[in-house]
GUGU-175489 format. One record per residue (C-alpha): x, y, z; residue number from 0. Coordinates in steps of 0.1 Angstrom, whole numbers. Example, Ala and Ser with C-alpha at 12.3 -4.5 7.8 and 13.67 -1.06 7.14 Angstrom:
BEGIN
SITE       u       v       w   seq
SITE     123     -45      78     0
SITE     137     -11      71     1
//
This chain:
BEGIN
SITE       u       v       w   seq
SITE       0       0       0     0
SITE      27      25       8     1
SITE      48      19     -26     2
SITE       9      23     -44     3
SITE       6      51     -24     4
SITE      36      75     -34     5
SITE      29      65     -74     6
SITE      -6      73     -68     7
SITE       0     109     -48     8
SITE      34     113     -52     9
SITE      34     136     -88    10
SITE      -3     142     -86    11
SITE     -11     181     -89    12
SITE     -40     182     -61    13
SITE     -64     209     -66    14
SITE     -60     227     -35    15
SITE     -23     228     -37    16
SITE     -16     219       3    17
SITE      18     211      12    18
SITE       2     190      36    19
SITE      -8     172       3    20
SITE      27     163      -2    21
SITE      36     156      33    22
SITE      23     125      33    23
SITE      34     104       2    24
SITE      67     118     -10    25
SITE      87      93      -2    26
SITE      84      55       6    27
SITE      98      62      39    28
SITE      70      92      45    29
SITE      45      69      29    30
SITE      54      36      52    31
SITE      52      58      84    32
SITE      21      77      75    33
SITE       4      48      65    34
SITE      17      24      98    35
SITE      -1      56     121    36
SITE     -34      55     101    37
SITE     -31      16     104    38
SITE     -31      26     144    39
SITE     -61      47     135    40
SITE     -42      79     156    41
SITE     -47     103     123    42
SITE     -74      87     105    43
SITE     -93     117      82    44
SITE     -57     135      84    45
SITE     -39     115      59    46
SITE     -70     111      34    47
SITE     -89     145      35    48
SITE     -57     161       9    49
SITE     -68     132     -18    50
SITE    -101     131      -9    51
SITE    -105     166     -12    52
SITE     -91     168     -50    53
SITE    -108     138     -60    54
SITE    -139     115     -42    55
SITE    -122      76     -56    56
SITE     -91      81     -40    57
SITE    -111      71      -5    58
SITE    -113      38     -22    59
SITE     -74      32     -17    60
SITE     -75      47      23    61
SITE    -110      25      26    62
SITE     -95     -13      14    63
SITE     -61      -2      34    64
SITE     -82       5      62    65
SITE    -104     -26      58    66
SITE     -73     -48      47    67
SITE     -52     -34      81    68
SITE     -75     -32     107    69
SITE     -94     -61     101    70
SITE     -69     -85      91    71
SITE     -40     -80     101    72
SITE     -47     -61     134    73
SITE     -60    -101     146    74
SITE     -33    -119     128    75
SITE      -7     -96     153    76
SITE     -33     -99     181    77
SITE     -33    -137     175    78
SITE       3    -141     168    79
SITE       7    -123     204    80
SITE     -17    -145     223    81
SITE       0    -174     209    82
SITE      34    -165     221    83
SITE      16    -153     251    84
SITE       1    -189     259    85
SITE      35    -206     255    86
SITE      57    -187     276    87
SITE      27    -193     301    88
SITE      29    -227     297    89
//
């Protein structure tokens, strides 16, 4: 999703013109980060209102990442955890 991300954003000329636009995707790095804090849900509309601002289907890409992150793989860490959890226990 981050690597999508910057190609998607990255050279796109957004309507409003925000630096904050930018901010977010420039790099892989930038993208990796950003997108690991909206996975802990801590900036959730800040990261998509830039792209959802200039154009209404780019919420499709934050909505599956979002769907994809915090559904999925939010249990398979929470599972992983448990099971560790219940060996050392044992």
């Amino acid at each position: 999703f981050g690597i999508f991300g910057v190609f998607l954003f990255r050279d796109r000329v957004l309507i409003h013109n925000d630096n904050e636009a930018h901010m977010y995707f420039c790099t892989f790095e930038e993208s990796f980060i950003n997108l690991f804090i909206l996975f802990t849900t801590a900036n959730n509309p800040d990261i998509m209102i830039p792209a959802y601002r200039d154009e209404r289907s780019f919420f499709l890409f934050f909505a599956i990442f979002i769907v994809v992150s915090i559904f999925f793989l939010n249990n398979l860490i929470l599972a992983n955890v448990f099971d560790t959890y219940r060996q050392v226990i044992s």
